[in-house]
C-alpha positions as CSV (number, residue, x, y, z in Angstrom):
1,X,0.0,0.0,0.0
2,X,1.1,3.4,-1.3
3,X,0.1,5.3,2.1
4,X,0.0,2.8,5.7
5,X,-2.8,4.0,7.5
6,X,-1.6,4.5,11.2
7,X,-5.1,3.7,13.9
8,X,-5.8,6.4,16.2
9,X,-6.3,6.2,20.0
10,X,-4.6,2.6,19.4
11,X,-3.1,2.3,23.5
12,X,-6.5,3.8,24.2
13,X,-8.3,1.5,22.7
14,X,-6.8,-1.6,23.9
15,X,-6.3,0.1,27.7
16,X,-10.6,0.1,27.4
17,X,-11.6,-2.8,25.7
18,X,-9.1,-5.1,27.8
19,X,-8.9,-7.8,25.2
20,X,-8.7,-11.4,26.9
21,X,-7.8,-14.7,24.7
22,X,-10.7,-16.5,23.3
23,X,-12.7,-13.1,22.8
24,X,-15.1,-12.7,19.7
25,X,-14.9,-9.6,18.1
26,X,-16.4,-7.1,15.6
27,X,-14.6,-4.4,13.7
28,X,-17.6,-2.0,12.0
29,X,-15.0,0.0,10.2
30,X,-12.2,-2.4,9.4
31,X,-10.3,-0.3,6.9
32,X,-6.5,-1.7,6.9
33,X,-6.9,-3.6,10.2
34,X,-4.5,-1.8,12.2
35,X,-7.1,-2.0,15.0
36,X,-8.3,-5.4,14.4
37,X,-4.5,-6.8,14.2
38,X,-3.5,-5.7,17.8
39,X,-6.8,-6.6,19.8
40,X,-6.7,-10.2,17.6
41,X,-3.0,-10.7,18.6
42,X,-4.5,-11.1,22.5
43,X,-7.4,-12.8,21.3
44,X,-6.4,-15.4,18.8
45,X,-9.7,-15.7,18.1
46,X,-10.4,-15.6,14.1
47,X,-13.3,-18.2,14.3
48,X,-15.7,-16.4,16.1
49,X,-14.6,-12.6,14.6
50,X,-15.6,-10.1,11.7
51,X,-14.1,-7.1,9.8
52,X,-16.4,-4.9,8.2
53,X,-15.6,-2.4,5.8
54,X,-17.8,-0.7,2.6
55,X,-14.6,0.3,0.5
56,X,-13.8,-2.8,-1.6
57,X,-9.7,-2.1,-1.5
58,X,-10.0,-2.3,2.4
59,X,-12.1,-5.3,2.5
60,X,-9.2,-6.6,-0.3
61,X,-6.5,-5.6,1.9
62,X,-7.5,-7.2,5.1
63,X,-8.1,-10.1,3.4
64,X,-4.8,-10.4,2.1
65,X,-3.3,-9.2,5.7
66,X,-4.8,-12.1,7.6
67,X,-4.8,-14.6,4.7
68,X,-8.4,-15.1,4.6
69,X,-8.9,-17.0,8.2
70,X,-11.3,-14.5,9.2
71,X,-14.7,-13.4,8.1
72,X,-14.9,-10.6,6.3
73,X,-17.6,-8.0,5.1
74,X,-17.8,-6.2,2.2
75,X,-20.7,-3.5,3.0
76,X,-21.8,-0.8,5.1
77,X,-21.8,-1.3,8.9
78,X,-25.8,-0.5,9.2
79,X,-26.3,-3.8,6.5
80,X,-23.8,-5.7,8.2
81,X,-25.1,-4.8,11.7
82,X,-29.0,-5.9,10.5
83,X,-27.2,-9.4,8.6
84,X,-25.2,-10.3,12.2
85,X,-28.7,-9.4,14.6
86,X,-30.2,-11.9,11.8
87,X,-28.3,-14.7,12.0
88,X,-28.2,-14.2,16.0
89,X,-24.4,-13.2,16.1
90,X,-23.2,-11.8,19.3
91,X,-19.5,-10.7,20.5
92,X,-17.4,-9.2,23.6
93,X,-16.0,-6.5,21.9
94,X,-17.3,-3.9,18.9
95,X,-15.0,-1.3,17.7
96,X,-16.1,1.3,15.2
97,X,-13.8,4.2,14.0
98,X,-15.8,6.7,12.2
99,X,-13.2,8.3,10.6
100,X,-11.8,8.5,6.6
101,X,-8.8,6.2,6.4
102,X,-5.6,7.8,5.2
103,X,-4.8,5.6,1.8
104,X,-8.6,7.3,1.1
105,X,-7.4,10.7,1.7
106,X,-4.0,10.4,-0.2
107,X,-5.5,8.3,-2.9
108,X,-6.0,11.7,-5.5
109,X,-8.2,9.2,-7.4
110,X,-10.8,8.7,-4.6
111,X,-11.3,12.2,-5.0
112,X,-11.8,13.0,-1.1
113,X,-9.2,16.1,-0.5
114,X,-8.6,19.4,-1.2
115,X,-4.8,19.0,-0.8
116,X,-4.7,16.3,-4.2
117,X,-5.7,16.9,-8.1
118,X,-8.4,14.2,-8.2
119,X,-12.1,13.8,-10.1
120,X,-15.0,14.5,-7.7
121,X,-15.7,10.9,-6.4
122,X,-16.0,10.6,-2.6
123,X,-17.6,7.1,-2.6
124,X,-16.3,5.1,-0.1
125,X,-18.2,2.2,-1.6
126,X,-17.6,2.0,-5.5
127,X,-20.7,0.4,-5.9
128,X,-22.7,3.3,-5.3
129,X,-24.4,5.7,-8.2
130,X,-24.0,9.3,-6.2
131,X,-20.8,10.9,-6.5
132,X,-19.2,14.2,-4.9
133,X,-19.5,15.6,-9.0
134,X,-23.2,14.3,-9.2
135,X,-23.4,16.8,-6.1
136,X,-21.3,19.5,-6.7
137,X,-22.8,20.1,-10.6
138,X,-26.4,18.9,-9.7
139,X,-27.6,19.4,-6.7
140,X,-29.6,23.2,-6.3
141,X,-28.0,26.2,-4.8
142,X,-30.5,25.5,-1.7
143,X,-29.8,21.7,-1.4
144,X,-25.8,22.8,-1.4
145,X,-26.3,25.7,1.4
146,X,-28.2,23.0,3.5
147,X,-25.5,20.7,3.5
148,X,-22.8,23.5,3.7
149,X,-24.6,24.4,7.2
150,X,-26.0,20.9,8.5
151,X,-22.9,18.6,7.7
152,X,-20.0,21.1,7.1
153,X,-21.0,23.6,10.1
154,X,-20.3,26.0,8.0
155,X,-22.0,29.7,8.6
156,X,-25.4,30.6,6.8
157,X,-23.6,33.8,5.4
158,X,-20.3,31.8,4.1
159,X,-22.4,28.8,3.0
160,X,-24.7,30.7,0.8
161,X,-21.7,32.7,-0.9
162,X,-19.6,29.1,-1.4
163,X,-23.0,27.7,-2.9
164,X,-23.5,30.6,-5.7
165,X,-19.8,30.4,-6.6
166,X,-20.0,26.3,-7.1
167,X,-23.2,26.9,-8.9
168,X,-22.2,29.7,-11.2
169,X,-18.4,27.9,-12.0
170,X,-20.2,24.9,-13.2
171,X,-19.2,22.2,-14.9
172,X,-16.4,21.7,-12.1
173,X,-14.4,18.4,-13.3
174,X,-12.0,18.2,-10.6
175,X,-11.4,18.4,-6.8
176,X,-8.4,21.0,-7.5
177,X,-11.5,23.2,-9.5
178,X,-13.4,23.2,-6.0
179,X,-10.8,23.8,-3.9
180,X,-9.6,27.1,-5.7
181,X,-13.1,28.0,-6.3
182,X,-13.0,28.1,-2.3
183,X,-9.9,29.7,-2.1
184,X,-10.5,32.8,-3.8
185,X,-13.6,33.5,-1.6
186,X,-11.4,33.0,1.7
187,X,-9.3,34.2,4.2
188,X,-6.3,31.4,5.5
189,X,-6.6,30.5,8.7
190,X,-4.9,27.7,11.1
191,X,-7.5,24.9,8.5
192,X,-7.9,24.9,5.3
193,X,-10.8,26.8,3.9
194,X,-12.3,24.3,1.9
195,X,-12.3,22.0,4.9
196,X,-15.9,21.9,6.1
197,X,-16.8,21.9,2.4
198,X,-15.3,18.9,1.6
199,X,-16.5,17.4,4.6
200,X,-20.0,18.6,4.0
201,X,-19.9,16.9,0.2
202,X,-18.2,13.1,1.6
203,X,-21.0,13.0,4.5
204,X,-23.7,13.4,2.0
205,X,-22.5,11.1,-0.5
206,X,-21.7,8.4,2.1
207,X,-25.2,9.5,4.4
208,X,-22.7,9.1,7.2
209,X,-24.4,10.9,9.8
210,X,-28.0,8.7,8.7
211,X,-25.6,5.0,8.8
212,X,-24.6,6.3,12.1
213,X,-27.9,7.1,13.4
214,X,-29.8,3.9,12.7
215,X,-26.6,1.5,13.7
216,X,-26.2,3.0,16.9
217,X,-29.6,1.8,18.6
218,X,-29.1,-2.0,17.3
219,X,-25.5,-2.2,18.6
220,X,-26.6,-3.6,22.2
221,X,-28.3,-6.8,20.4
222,X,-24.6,-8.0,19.0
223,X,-22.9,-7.5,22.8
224,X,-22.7,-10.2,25.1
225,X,-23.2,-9.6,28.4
226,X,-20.7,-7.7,29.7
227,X,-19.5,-6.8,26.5
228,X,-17.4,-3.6,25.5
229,X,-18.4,-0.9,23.0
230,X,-16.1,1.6,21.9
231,X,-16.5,4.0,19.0
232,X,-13.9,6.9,17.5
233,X,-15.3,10.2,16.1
234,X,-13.6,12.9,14.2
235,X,-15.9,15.8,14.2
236,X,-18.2,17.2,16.4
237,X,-21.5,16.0,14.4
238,X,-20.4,12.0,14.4
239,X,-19.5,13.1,18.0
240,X,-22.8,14.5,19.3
241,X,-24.6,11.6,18.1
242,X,-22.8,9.2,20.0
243,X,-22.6,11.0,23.1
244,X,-26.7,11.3,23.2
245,X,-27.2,8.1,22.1
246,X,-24.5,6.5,25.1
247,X,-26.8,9.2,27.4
248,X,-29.9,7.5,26.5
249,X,-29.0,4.1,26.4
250,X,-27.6,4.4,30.3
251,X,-30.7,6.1,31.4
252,X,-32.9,3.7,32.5
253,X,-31.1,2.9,35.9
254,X,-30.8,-1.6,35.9
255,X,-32.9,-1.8,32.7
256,X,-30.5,0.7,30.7
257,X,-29.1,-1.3,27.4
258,X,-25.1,-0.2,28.5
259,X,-23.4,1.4,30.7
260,X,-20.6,4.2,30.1
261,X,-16.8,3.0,31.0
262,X,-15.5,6.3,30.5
263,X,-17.3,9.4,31.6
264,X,-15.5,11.8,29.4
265,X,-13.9,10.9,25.7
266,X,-10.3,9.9,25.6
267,X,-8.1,11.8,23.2
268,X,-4.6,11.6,21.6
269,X,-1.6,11.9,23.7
270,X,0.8,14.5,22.8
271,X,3.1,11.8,21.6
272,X,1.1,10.3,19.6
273,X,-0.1,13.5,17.6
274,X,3.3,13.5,16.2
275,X,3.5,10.2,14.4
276,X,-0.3,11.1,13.2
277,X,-1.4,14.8,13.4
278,X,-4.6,13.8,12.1
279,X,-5.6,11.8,15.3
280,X,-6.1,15.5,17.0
281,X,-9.9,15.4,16.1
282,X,-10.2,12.2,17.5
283,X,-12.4,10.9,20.6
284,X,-13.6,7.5,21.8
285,X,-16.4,6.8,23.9
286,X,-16.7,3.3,25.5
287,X,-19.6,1.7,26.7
288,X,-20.5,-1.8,28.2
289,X,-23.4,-4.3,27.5
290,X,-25.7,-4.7,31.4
């Protein structure tokens, strides 16, 4: 692989989910299995786990990495979630990171930064029809202001300006196009200005926020009892909807669904920000099965 993608909150991870040998486990968001490798290294237990992952050259990958004695998934997490509850599956540990791997982001033909020359893709699954250019060139000056706002937290002012510029500069071919179109409506400041834009675009293509949502509640039927659920977010929307979904399933005093482990989200380590700066964003929230 071009660019190794390095897992965030790794010692983190492992410190809260306290893998023990024999443990089944579930990886939502598999990507290159730098996650999955550790925690299966103390489990040893490839019968009884799965990888999940929606972008085919992940799915690929892992399957190559742990020469095909473990299941693997080739779909979102909310189908695989509904196919596992099905077929009765249940495990003692579910990890799902939330975030865009890096060969995704340094992949210019994926088309998911503003910092590579790419064509206005996005997908993380191939398969799909709706792409960042069927978006960007199609969508209406409202539709693009909504998702500016909702998903890219950008302000109503900014978002409406962005949204007449990509609308008026149209056909846009590439993600270097968008990016400058950006620019030259910007100031520079500590992030990049087209940013939340380009955010804004990958969560509507993927519907992350929606997968998200409808997983979340289902997650407590595929934890054994006693069973640890930990989940990475990388911006503040992903983030919220954890955090009131963890608050709602603990509610209910000894009839809540989980329990939290960690009252507050853990966060990178100063030393670890400086082999991977983009694990800054990052939080995880842990839970456990009652």
């Amino acid at each position: 692989m071009k660019n190794q993608h390095i897992p965030v909150l790794l010692s983190e991870v492992m410190a809260t989910l306290k893998p023990n040998v024999g443990e089944a486990y579930l990886d939502l968001t598999a990507g290159y299995g730098g996650h999955a490798k550790s925690i299966l290294d103390v489990t040893l237990n490839y019968k009884d786990s799965i990888l999940v992952d929606r972008d085919k050259f992940a799915a690929d990958y892992i399957s190559q990495k742990f020469n095909d004695k473990i299941t693997i998934m080739n779909t979102d997490f909310y189908d695989a979630v509904l196919q596992l509850i099905e077929c009765g599956k249940t495990f003692d540990m579910i990890l799902a990171d939330f975030g865009v791997s890096s060969p995704q982001l340094d992949n210019e033909e994926r088309g998911f930064s503003y910092k590579n020359d790419g064509p206005l893709d996005m997908r993380m699954d191939k398969r799909q029809d709706l792409t960042a250019s069927e978006i960007v060139n199609h969508w209406s000056e409202r539709d693009l202001v909504n998702i500016f706002i909702d998903y890219g937290e950008e302000k109503p002012g900014r978002a409406k300006m962005l949204a007449r510029e990509i609308v008026t500069h149209r056909p846009i071919k590439t993600t270097k196009e968008l990016a400058d179109i950006i620019l030259s409506k910007s100031r520079y400041s500590n992030t990049h200005p087209a940013s939340k834009i380009f955010q804004a675009i990958r969560i509507a293509v993927n519907d992350e926020l929606g997968e998200i949502e409808k997983t979340l509640p289902l997650l407590p039927k595929l934890l054994n009892k006693n069973g640890r659920l930990a989940i990475i977010t990388f911006h503040s929307l992903e983030d919220r909807l954890v955090k009131n979904y963890f608050k709602e399933a603990t509610s209910h005093g000894e009839e809540s669904a989980l329990r939290i482990v960690n009252k507050k989200p853990l966060i990178a380590e100063p030393n670890e920000l400086v082999i991977n700066p983009r694990a800054r964003s990052a939080k995880l929230r842990v839970a456990a099965r009652n």
